[in-house]
C-alpha positions as CSV (number, residue, x, y, z in Angstrom):
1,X,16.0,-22.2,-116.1
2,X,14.0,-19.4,-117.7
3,X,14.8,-18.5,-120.8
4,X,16.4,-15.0,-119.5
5,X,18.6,-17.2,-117.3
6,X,19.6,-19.3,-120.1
7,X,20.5,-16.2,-122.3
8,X,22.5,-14.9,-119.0
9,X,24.2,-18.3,-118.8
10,X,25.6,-18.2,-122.4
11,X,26.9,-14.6,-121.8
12,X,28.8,-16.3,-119.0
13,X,30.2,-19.0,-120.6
14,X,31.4,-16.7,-123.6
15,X,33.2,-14.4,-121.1
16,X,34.7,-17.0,-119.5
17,X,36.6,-18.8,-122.6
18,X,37.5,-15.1,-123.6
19,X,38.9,-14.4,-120.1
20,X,41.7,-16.3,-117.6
21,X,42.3,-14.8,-114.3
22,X,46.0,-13.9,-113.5
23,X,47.3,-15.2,-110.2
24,X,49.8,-12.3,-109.0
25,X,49.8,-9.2,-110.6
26,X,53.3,-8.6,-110.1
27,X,54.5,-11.8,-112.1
28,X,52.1,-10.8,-114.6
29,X,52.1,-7.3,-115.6
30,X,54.7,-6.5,-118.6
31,X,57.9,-5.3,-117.0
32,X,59.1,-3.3,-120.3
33,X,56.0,-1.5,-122.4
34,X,55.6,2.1,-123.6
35,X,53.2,4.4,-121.9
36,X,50.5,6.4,-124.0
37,X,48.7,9.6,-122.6
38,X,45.3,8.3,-124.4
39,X,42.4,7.0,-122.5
40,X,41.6,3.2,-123.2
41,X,38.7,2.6,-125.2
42,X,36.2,0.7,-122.9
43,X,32.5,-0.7,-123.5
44,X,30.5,0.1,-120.7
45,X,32.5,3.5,-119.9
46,X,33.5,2.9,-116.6
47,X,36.0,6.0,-117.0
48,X,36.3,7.8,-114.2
49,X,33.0,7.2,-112.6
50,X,31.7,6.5,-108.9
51,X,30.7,3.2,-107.9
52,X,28.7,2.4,-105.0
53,X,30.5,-0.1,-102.3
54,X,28.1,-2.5,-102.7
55,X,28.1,-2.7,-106.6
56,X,28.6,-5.8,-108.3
57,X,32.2,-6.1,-110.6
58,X,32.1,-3.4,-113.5
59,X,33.1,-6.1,-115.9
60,X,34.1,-4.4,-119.6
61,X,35.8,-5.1,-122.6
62,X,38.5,-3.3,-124.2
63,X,37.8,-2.3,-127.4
64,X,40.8,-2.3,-129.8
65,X,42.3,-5.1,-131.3
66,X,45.6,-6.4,-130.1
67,X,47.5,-9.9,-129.4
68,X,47.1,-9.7,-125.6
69,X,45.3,-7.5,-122.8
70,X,45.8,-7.3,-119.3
71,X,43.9,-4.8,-116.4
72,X,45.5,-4.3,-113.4
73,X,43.3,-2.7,-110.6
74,X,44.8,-1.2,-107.6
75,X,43.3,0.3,-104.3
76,X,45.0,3.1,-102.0
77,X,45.7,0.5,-99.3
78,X,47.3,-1.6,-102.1
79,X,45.2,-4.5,-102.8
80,X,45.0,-5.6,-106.8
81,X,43.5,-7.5,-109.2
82,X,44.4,-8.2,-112.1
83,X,43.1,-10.5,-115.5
84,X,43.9,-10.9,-118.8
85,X,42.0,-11.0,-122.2
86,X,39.5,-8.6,-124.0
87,X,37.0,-8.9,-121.6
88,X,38.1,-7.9,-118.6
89,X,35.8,-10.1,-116.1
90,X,36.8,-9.2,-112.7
91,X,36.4,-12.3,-109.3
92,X,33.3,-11.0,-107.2
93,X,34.9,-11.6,-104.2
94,X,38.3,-9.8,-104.9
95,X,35.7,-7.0,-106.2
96,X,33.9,-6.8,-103.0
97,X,36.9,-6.8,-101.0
98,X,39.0,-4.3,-103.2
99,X,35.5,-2.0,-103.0
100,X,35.0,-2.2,-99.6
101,X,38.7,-1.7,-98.5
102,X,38.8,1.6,-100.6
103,X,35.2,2.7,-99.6
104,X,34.9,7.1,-99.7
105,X,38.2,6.3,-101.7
106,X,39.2,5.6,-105.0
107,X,41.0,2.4,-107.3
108,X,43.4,3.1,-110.5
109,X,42.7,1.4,-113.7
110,X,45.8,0.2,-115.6
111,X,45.2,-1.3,-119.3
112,X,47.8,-3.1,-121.3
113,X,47.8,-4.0,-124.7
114,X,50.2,-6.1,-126.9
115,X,50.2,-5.1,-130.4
116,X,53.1,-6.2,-133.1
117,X,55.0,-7.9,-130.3
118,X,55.4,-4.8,-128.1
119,X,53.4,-3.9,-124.8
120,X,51.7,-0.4,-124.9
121,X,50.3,1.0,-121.2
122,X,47.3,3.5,-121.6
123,X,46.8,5.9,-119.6
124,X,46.0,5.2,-116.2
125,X,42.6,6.1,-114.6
126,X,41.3,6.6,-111.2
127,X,37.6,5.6,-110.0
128,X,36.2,6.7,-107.1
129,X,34.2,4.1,-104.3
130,X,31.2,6.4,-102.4
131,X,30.8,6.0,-98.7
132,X,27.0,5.3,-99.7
133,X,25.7,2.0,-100.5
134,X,22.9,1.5,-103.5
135,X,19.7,0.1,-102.0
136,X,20.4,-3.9,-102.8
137,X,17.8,-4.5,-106.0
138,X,15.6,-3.0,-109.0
139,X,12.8,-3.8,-110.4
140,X,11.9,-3.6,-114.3
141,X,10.2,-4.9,-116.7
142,X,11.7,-6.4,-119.9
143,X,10.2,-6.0,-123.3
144,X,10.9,-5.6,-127.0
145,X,10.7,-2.1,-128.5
146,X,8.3,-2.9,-130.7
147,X,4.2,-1.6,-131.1
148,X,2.3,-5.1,-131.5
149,X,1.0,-7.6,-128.4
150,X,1.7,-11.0,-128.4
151,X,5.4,-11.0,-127.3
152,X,6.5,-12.3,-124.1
153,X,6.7,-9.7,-121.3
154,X,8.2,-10.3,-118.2
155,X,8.6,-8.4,-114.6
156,X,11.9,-9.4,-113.2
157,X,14.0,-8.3,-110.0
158,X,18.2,-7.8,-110.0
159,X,20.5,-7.6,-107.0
160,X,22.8,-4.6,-107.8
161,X,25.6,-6.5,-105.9
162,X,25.9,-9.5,-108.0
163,X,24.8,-10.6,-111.3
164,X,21.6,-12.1,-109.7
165,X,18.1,-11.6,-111.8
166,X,14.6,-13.5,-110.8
167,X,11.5,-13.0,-113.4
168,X,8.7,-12.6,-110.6
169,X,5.8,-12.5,-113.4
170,X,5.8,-14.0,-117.2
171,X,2.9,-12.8,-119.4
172,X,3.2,-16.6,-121.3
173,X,2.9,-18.2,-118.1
174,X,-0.7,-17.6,-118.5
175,X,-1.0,-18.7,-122.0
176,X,-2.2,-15.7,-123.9
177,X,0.4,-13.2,-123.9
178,X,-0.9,-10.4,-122.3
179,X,0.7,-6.8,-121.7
180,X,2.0,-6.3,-117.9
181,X,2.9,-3.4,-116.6
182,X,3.3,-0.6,-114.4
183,X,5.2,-1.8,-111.0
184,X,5.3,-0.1,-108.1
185,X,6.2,-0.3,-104.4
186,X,5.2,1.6,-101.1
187,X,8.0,2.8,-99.5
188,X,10.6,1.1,-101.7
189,X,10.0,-2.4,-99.8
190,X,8.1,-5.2,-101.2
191,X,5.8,-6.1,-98.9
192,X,3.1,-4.5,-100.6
193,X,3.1,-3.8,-104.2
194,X,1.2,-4.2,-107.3
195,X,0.9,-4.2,-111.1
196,X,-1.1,-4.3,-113.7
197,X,-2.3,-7.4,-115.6
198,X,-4.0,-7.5,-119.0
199,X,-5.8,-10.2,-121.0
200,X,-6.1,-9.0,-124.7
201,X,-8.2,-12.1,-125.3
202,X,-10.2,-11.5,-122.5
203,X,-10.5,-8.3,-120.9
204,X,-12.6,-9.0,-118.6
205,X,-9.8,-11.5,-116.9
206,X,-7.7,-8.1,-116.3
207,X,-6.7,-6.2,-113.5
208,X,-4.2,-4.9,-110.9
209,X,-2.7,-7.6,-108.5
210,X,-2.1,-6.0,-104.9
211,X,0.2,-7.6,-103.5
212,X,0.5,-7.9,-99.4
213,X,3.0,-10.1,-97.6
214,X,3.0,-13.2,-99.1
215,X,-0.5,-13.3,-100.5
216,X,-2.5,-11.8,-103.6
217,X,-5.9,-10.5,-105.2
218,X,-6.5,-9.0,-108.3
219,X,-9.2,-5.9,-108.1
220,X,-10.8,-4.6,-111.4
221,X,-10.1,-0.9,-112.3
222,X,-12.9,0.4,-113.8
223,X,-13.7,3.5,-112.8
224,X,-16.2,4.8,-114.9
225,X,-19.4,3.1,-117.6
226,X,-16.7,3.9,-120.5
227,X,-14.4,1.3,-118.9
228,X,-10.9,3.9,-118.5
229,X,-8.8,1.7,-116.3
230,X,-6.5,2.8,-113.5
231,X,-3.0,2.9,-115.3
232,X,0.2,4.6,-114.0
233,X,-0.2,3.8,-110.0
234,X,1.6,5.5,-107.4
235,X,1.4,4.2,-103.2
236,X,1.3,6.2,-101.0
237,X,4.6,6.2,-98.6
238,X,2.5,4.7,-95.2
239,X,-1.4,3.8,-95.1
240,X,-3.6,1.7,-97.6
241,X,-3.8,4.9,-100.4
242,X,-3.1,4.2,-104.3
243,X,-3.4,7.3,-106.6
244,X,-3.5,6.0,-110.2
245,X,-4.1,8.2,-113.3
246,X,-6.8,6.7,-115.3
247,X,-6.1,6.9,-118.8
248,X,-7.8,6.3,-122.2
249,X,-4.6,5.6,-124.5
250,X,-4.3,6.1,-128.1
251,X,-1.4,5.7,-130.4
252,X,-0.4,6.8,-134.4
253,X,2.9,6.4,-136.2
254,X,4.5,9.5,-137.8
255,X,5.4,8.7,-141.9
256,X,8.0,11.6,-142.3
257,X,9.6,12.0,-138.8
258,X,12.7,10.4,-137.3
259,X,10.2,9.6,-134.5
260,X,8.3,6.7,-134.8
261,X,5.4,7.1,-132.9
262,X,3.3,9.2,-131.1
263,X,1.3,8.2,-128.3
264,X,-1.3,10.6,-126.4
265,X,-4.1,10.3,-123.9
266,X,-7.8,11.6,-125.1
267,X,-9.1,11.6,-121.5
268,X,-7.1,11.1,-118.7
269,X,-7.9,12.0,-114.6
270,X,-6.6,11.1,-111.1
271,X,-8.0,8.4,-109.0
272,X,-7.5,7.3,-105.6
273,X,-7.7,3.4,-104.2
274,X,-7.9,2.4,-101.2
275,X,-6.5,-0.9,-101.0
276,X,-8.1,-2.6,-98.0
277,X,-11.2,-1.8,-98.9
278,X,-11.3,-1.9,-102.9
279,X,-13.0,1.7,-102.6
280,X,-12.0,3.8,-105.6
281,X,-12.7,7.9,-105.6
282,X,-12.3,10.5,-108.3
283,X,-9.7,12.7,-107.7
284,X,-10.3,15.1,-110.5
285,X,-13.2,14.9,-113.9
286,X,-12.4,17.3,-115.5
287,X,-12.6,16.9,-119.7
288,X,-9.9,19.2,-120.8
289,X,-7.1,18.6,-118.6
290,X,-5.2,15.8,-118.9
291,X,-3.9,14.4,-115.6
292,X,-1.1,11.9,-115.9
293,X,1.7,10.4,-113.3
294,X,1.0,10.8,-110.0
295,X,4.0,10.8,-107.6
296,X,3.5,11.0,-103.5
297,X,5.8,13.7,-101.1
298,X,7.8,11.2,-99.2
299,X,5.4,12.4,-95.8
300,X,2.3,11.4,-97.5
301,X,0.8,14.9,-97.4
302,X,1.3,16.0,-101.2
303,X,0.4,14.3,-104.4
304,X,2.5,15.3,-107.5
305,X,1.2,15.3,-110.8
306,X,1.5,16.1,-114.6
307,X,-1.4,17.6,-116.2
308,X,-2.0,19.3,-119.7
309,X,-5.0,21.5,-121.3
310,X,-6.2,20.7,-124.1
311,X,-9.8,22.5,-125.7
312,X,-11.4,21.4,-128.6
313,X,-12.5,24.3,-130.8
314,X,-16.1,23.1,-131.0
315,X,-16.9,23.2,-127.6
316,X,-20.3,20.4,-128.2
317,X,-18.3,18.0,-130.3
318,X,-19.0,14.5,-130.0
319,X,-16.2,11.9,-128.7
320,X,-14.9,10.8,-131.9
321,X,-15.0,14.7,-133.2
322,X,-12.8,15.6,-129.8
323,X,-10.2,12.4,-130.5
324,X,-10.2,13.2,-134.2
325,X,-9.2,16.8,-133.3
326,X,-6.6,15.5,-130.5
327,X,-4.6,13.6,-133.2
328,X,-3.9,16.3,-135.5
329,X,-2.6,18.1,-132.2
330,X,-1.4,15.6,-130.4
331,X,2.3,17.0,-131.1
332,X,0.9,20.2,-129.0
333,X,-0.1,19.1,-126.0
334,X,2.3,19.8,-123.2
335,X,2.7,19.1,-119.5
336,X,3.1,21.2,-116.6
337,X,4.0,19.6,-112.9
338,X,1.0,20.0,-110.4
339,X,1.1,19.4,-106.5
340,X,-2.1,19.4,-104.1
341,X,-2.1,18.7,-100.4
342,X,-3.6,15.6,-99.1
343,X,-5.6,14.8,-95.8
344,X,-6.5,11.2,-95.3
345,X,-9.3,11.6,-92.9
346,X,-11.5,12.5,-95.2
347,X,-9.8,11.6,-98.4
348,X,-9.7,15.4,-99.8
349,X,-7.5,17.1,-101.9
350,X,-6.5,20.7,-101.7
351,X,-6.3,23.0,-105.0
352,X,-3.7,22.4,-107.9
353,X,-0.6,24.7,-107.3
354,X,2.2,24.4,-110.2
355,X,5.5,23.2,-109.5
356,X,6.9,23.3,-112.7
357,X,5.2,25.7,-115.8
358,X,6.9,23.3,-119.2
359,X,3.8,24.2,-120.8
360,X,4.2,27.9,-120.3
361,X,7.7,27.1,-121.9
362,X,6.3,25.2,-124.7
363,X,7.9,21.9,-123.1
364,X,6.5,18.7,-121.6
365,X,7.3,17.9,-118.0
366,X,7.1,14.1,-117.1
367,X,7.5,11.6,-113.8
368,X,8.0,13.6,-111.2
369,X,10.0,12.1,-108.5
370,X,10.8,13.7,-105.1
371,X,14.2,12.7,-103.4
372,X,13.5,11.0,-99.5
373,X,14.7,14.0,-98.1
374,X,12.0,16.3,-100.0
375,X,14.4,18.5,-101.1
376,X,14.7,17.7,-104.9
377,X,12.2,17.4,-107.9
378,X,13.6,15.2,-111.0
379,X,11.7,15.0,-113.8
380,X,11.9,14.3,-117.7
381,X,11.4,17.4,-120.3
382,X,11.0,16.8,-123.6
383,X,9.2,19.2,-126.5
384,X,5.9,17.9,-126.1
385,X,3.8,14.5,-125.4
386,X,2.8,12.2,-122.7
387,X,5.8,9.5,-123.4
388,X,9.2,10.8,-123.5
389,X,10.6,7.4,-123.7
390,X,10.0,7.5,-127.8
391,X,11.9,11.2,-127.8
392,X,15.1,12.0,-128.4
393,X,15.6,14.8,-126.7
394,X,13.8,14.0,-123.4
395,X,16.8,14.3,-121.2
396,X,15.9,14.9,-116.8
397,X,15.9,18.2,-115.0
398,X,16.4,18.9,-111.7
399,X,14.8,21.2,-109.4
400,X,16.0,22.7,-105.6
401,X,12.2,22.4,-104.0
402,X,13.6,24.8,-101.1
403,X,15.4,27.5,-103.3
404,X,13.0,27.2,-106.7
405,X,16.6,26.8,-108.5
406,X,15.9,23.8,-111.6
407,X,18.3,23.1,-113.8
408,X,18.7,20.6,-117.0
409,X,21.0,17.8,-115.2
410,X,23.5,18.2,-117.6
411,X,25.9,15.3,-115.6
412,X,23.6,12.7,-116.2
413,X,21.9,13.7,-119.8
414,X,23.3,12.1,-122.9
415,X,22.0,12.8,-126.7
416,X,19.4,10.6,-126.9
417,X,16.0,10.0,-125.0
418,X,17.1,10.0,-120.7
419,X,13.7,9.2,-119.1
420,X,12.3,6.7,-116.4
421,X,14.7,7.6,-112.7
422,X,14.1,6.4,-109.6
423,X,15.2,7.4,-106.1
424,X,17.5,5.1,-103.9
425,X,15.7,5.0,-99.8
426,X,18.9,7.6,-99.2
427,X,18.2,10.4,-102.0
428,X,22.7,9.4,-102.6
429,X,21.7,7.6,-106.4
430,X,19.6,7.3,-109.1
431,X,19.1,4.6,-111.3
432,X,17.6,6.0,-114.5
433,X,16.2,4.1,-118.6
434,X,18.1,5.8,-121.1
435,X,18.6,5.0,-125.0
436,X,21.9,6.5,-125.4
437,X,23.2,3.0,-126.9
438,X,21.8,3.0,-129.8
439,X,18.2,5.0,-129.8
440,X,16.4,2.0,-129.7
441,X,17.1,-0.1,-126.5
442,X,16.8,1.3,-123.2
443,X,19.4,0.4,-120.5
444,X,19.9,1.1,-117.0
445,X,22.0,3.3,-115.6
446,X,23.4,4.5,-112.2
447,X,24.7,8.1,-110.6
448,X,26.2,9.3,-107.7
449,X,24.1,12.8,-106.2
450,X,25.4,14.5,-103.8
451,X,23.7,17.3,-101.1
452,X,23.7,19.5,-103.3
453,X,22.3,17.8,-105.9
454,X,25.2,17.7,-108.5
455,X,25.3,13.7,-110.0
456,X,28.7,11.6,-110.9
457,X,29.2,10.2,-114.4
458,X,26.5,7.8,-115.0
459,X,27.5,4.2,-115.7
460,X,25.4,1.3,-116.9
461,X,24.4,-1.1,-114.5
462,X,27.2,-3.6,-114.7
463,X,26.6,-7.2,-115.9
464,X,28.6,-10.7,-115.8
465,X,29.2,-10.2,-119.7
466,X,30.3,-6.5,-120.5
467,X,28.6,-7.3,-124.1
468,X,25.7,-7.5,-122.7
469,X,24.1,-4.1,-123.4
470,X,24.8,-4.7,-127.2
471,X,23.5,-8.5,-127.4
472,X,20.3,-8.5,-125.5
473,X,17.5,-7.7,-127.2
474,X,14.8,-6.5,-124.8
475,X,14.5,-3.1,-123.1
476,X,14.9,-2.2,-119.3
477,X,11.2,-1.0,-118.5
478,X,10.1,1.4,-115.3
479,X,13.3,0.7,-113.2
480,X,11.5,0.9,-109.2
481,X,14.6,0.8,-106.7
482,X,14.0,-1.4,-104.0
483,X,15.4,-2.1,-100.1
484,X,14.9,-5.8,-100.1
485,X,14.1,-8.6,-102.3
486,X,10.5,-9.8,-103.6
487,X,9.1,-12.3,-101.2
488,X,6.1,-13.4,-102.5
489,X,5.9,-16.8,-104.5
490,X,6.0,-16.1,-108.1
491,X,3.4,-19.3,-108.4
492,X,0.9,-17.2,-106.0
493,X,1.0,-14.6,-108.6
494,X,0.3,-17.1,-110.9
495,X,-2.7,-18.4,-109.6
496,X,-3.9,-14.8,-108.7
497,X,-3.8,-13.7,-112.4
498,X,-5.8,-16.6,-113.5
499,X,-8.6,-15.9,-111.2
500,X,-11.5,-12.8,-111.8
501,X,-10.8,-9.8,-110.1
502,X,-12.8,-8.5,-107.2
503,X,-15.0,-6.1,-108.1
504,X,-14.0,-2.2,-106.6
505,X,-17.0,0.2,-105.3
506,X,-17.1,3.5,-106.6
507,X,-17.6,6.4,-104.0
């Protein structure tokens, strides 16, 4: 048992002693009470949200204090559950037959509370239950939200529809700590994937493992004699095509601001892989724009991108003189989205074309993200910088691709730092990080959209203990929805990270 599972397994036991399931609902909820009109006080908010049918239960706990508790659950064709205790921990396989009984429908929420003797109803609540499923898993990675190596990093996988989560890579599994990072999928399936591995004692053990099938290699990713690695990677939807951003990373911490840290890239450029081969060619090179976060069109034909400008006012100065410069204006630079067409034959791109002019706003436009349908642009916005994650006000934006309408998604924004979303294989949710907790931990949550692009109420993603967003101490990193389920031996990846990475020809 991993150390995550063991952690899982205690929030389980906890929940249980705190919680006894009710046989019959009628036999059990109080006959004589007093009804309230006020909302009851629930952590997650599961108020008057819309689940998925395929969602596993949306346990939560009821926060007031009072001498007994009971939640009563009903579906329009009249199936209930009910429990009792704080902690309102509902059976899975009551859930999944309540949710799938009431699907494009909806199920009331009845809380009870016993306080000084006397029962007290609040007020009732409906939900509603989407005709569309959530794709099945997620991927993330889990990490403290801290600024130091040397803490244990893990990439781990969830099933949406139960409580199930498998770490698929462990940073101390190799011995040294290193940082891993930057997931990502073609296609949303797991058959070929990849993600970055670094050894801070060694660099040269680093690299990017490509996953295909069942089997692994790890390529290196230099791409140029100053030794920028590929960072933030992007497959392309069909083919053997990676576009990365290669970036050279720095980092300060601010000693008067509310923000703790600033992080910036002094060079940054586009690169494209192709993964069969090992072949790596130079999108762009150009020194003062700053090329970050490639995201493909779902055809394959368009590459999305962020890219800023940035000029130093001594045109000749030296490399240090240029990052020296870039820190005292790091706060400045800003981030427009780019597109440019794609042919694969001959590996060209066409010209930049903006998408999205945050810069010409004085704003910073991050991870763009097309829906599967091609019809939507969702990105993050925040005042400035290359890492919205560590702003506050980063919240997402949406933009109609066909009409040029975009809009801050005011459904799904909360007052604290909205950033990382990802699209389900359907373009009906979204799974996005958010910090609206507490401004340090980032959690996961999930929202309907609709044609139109208008999103439900977000929830957090539901877990077996409804405390669990306040007890676990490690972020939800780079959510990547997924169709199916890892199927590659963790222990291959394993062995793959310990070996040297195949060298990659430049073109």
């Amino acid at each position: 048992m991993t150390k995550i599972e063991s952690i899982q397994f205690a929030f389980v036991v906890s929940a249980v002693v705190a919680t006894s399931l009710l046989v019959g609902c009628s036999r059990n909820v109080p006959s004589a009470y007093d009804e309230t009109d006020v909302l009851p006080a629930i952590y997650p908010d599961y108020v008057e949200t819309t689940f998925p049918p395929n969602i596993a239960p949306a346990n939560f706990m009821i926060e007031e204090d009072a001498e007994a508790y009971i939640v009563k659950l009903s579906g329009s064709d009249g199936s209930t559950i009910c429990v009792s205790g704080q902690k309102a921990i509902f059976p899975e396989k009551k859930w999944r037959k309540l949710l799938e009984a009431n699907r494009g429908g909806k199920f009331s929420v009845e809380v009870y509370v016993k306080i000084d003797g006397k029962w007290l109803k609040r007020r009732k609540y409906e939900n509603s239950i989407s005709d569309d499923s959530a794709d099945p898993y997620l991927a993330y990675r889990l990490i403290e939200p801290g600024y130091d190596y040397g803490h244990r990093i893990v990439l781990a996988q969830r099933c949406v529809e139960n409580f199930d989560e498998r770490v698929f890579f462990d940073n101390r599994s190799v011995g040294t700590s290193p940082c891993v990072n930057c997931h990502s999928f073609q296609d949303r399936k797991t058959e070929r994937f990849l993600f970055h591995f670094r050894r801070m004692d060694n660099q040269s053990m680093g690299g990017t493992i490509i996953v295909e099938g069942k089997s692994a290699k790890k390529v290196g990713g230099n791409v140029d004699a100053n030794g920028i690695t590929c960072s933030y990677p992007a497959w392309r939807p069909t083919g053997d095509f990676v576009a990365f951003s290669s970036n050279y990373t720095r980092q300060f911490f601010h000693s008067l601001s509310s923000q703790k840290i600033e992080v910036f890239d002094a060079f940054s450029d586009l690169v494209l892989l192709d993964s069969a081969k090992n072949e790596l060619t130079m999108v762009t090179q150009t020194k003062d724009e700053f090329e970050v976060f490639p995201h493909w069109s779902p055809d394959g034909s368009t590459l999305y991108y962020c890219s800023a400008h940035f000029s130093p006012k001594t045109p000749q100065s030296t490399d240090s003189e240029r990052l020296e410069e870039m820190v005292k204006h790091a706060t400045e630079l800003r981030y427009s989205v780019y597109k440019r067409t794609f042919d694969e034959s001959s590996r060209t791109f066409g010209t930049p074309e903006i998408v999205v002019d945050a810069a010409g706003q004085e704003r910073s436009a991050l991870f763009p993200r097309i829906s599967p349908d091609g019809k939507f642009l969702v990105y993050t916005l925040s005042e400035s910088g290359v890492f919205p994650i560590w702003r506050p006000e980063a919240d997402l934006y949406i933009k109609n691709l066909e009409t040029g309408e975009e809009r801050a998604w005011k459904e799904v924004n909360s007052e604290d730092s909205d950033s990382y979303h990802s699209w389900s294989s359907t373009g009906r949710w979204i799974v996005f990080s958010s910090r609206r907790e507490d401004g340090q931990y980032t959690r996961l949550y999930m929202s309907h959209v609709d044609a139109e692009g208008y999103a439900s109420k977000p929830f957090m993603l539901p877990q077996k203990d409804p405390e669990h967003g306040r007890l676990f101490l490690k972020s939800y990193n780079v959510p990547e929805i997924m169709v199916e389920a890892i199927k590659i031996d963790p222990r291959v990846l394993l062995e793959t990270a310990k070996k040297p990475a195949e060298p990659t020809r430049n073109l």
